[in-house]
C-alpha positions in Angstrom: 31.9 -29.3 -16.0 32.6 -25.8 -15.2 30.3 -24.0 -12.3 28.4 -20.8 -13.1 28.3 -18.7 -9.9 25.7 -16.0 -10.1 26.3 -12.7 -8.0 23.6 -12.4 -5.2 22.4 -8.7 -6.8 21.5 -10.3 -9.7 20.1 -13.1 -8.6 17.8 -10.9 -6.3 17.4 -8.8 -9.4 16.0 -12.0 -11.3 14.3 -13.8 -8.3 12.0 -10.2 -7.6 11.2 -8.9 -11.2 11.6 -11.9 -13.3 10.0 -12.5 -16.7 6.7 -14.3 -15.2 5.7 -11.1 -13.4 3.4 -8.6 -14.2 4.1 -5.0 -14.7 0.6 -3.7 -14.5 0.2 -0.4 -14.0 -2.4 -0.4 -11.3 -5.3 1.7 -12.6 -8.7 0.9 -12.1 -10.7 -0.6 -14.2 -14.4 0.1 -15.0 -16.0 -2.0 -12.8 -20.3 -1.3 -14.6 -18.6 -3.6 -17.4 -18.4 -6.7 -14.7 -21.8 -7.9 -14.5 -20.7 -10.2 -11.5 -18.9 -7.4 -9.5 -20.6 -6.8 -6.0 -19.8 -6.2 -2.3 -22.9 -8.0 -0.6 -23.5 -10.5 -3.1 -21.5 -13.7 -1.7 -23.2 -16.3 -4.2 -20.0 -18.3 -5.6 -19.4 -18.0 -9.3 -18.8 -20.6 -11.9 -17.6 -17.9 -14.4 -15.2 -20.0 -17.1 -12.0 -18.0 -17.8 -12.3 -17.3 -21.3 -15.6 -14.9 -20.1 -12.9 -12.8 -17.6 -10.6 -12.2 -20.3 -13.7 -10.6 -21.9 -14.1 -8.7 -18.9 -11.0 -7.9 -17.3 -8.1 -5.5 -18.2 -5.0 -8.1 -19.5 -2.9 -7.5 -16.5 -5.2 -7.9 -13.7 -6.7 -11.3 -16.0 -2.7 -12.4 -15.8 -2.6 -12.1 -12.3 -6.1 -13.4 -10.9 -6.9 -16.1 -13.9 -3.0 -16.9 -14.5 -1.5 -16.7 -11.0 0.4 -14.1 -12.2 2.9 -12.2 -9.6 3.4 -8.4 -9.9 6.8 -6.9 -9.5 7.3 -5.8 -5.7 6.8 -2.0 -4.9 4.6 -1.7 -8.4 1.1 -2.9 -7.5 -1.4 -0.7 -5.5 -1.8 -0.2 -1.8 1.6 -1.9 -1.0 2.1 1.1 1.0 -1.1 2.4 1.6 -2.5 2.7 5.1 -6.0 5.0 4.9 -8.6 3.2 7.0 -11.3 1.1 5.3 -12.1 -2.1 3.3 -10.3 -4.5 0.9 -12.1 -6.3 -2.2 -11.5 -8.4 -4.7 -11.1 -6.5 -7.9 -12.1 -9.2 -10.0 -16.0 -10.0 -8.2 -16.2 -7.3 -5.5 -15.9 -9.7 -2.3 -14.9 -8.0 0.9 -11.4 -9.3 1.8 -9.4 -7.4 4.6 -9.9 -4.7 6.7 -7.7 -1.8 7.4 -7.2 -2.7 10.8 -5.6 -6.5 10.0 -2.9 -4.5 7.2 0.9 -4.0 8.0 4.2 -3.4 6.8 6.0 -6.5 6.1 8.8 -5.1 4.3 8.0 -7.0 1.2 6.4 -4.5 -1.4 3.1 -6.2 -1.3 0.0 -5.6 0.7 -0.2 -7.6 3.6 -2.3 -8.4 6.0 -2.7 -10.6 9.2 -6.7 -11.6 8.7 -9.1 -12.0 6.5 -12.4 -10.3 7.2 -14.7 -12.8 7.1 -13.2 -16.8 7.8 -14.7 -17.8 4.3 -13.3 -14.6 2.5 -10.7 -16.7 0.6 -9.9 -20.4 0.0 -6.6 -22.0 0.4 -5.1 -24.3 -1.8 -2.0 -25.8 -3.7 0.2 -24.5 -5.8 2.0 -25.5 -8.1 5.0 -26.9 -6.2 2.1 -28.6 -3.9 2.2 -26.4 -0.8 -0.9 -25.5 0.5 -0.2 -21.8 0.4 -1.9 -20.1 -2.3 -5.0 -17.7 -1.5 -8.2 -17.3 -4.0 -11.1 -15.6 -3.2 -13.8 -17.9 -2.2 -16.5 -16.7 -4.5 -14.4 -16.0 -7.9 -11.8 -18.1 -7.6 -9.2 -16.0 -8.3 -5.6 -15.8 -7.5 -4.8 -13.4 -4.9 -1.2 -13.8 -3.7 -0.1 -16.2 -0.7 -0.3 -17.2 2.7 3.0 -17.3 4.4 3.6 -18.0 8.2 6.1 -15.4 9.0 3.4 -12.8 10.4 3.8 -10.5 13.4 0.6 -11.9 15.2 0.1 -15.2 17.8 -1.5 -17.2 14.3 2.0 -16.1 12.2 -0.5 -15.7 9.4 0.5 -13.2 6.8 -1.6 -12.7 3.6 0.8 -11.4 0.5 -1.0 -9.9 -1.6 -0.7 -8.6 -5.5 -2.5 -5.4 -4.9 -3.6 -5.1 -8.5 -6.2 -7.8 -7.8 -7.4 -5.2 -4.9 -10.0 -2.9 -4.8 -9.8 -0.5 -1.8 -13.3 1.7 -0.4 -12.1 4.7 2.7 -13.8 4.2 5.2 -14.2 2.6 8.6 -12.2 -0.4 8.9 -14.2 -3.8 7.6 -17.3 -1.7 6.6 -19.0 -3.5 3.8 -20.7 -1.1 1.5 -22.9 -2.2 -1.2 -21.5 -1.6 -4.9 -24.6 -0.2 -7.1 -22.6 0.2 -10.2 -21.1 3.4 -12.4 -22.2 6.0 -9.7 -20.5 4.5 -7.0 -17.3 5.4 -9.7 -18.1 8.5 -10.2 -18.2 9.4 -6.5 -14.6 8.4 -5.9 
């Protein structure tokens, strides 16, 4: 049988923007459509799936309902470092604070805590690690917890930054979300 060897660049090439990831574009989405979208409401959800297609734009559904993965360097906030508070696009829970976020050279948001303990869930994957991170009240799919981090825990939350929301401010303020005005003041 003859081998196949397959040049390192394309391999990477393959590896970070293969045909499972998502290439969406990052925009926000209106938020008055998502009747379960809050930032102080902490209630878990029992919202089926086929109800957040309804709601949610296709690519952030792929990645938060699918465990989707979005291409490195494409997603929002990967790069971003304005002080303030990190949600979950999909319900509005508070996630991460500024003040936890670093650069991990990876093209993803990352951060080294959550905000609150009970913020996000871990549980397996498919390959049976216990490293994939959903929020705790939707149940989403938010990216993974690796334990190559710069802090004593070695904890480092990769995110898809299309499944964040971000609100400037000071770092780990929760602000309430009262609907479309809140949008229009951005």
């Amino acid at each position: 049988m003859k081998k196949v060897h397959i040049p390192a660049a394309i391999l990477t090439a393959f590896l970070c923007f293969g045909f499972s990831q998502s290439g969406h574009n990052g925009a926000d989405y209106d938020h008055s459509k998502n009747p379960y979208y809050s930032h102080t409401d902490a209630r878990v959800l029992n919202v089926d799936d086929k109800a957040w297609k309804q709601i949610l734009p296709q690519g952030i559904y792929h990645l938060s309902r699918e465990m989707g993965t979005e291409r490195v360097y494409t997603g929002k906030y990967w790069d971003d470092y304005e002080k303030g508070t990190y949600y979950c696009a999909i319900c509005g829970n508070p996630l991460f604070s500024s003040a936890s976020k670093y650069d991990s050279h990876t093209g993803r948001p990352s951060f080294t805590a959550t905000l609150k303990e009970q913020s996000l869930t871990l549980q397996k994957d498919e390959d049976g690690k216990d490293n994939e991170i959903v929020c705790s009240r939707c149940h989403s799919h938010m990216g993974y917890l690796l334990m190559d981090g710069p802090t004593a825990t070695k904890k480092h939350y990769a995110l898809n930054g299309d499944v964040l929301d971000f609100e400037p401010g000071r770092p780990g303020e929760v602000r309430a979300y009262t609907g479309a005005k809140d949008l229009a003041d951005k």
